[in-house]
C-alpha angles and dihedrals in degrees: 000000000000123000082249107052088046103044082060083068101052100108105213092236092072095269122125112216098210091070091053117106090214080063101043089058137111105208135118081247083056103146109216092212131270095287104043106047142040100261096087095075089082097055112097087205091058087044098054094033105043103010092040111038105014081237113157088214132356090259090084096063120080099231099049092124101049090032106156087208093054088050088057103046093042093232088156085068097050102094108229110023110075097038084055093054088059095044094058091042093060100037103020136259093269094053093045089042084055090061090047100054077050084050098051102041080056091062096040090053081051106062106041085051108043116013121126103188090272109058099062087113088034103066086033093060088045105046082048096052112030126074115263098245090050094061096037081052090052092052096046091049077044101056079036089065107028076067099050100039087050096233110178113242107236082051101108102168098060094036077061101040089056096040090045084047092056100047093055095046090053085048095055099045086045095049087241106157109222085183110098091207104043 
């Protein structure tokens, strides 16, 4: 993915849309990202942000961090986002955006692996909110069992059910809260 193609999904909120599973879908409700469609006019973040101010993201204005409409909104308890915008904040958006493209080829890896039909949000919430290494770690423990135990290949509900085993196991011993609202 070009710098290009992936700096049109970063959500100026500090979400980054391919990691979305209403991205990641396939379905005719697909939603193409912030930047890209139409669905975004309705966000009071976008509005202020992009409308308002003619900002790229919210790091660029002085009170993203008390922002009134972000406390409405609740955007600190949206895990990632806040923390992103710092992030982005601290290292820069194209080395964040860096992170993100790895990210999203992870998901992406994911889910033509290892979805069952149900995990679509759930590798998205995990490949949003777990360190890198920590997903690339459960995959490689995952193909490690799924040889040992002798799983059979096309067998994608059990590939899942390990794989989706193994990531909650690393959240919980990490403290990495899977939970959106918590």
């Amino acid at each position: 993915m070009k710098n290009s193609e992936a700096k049109n999904l970063i959500g100026c909120c500090g979400l980054y849309c391919g990691l979305c599973s209403k991205y990641q879908s396939k379905a005719p409700s697909r939603c193409v990202g912030c930047r890209l469609g139409e669905q975004h006019s309705w966000c009071s973040i976008w509005n202020c942000c992009v409308k308002k101010h003619r900002f790229e993201t919210c790091t660029e204005c002085e009170e993203v961090f008390s922002c009134e409409i972000f406390v409405r909104r609740k955007v600190a308890q949206w895990i990632p986002a806040f923390d992103n915008l710092r992030r982005i904040k601290e290292s820069g958006l194209k080395s964040w955006l860096k992170e993100q493209k790895e990210r999203q080829a992870l998901v992406e890896e994911l889910l033509g692996n290892y979805n069952d039909g149900r995990s679509m949000s759930f590798f998205c919430k995990a490949c949003a909110r777990m360190p890198v290494e920590l997903i690339n770690k459960a995959i490689k423990e995952t193909k490690k069992k799924i040889l040992s135990e002798k799983v059979d290949e096309s067998d994608v509900k059990a590939k899942a059910k390990i794989l989706k085993s193994d990531i909650n196991d690393k959240a919980v011993k990490y403290n990495i809260k899977m939970d959106q609202d918590k």
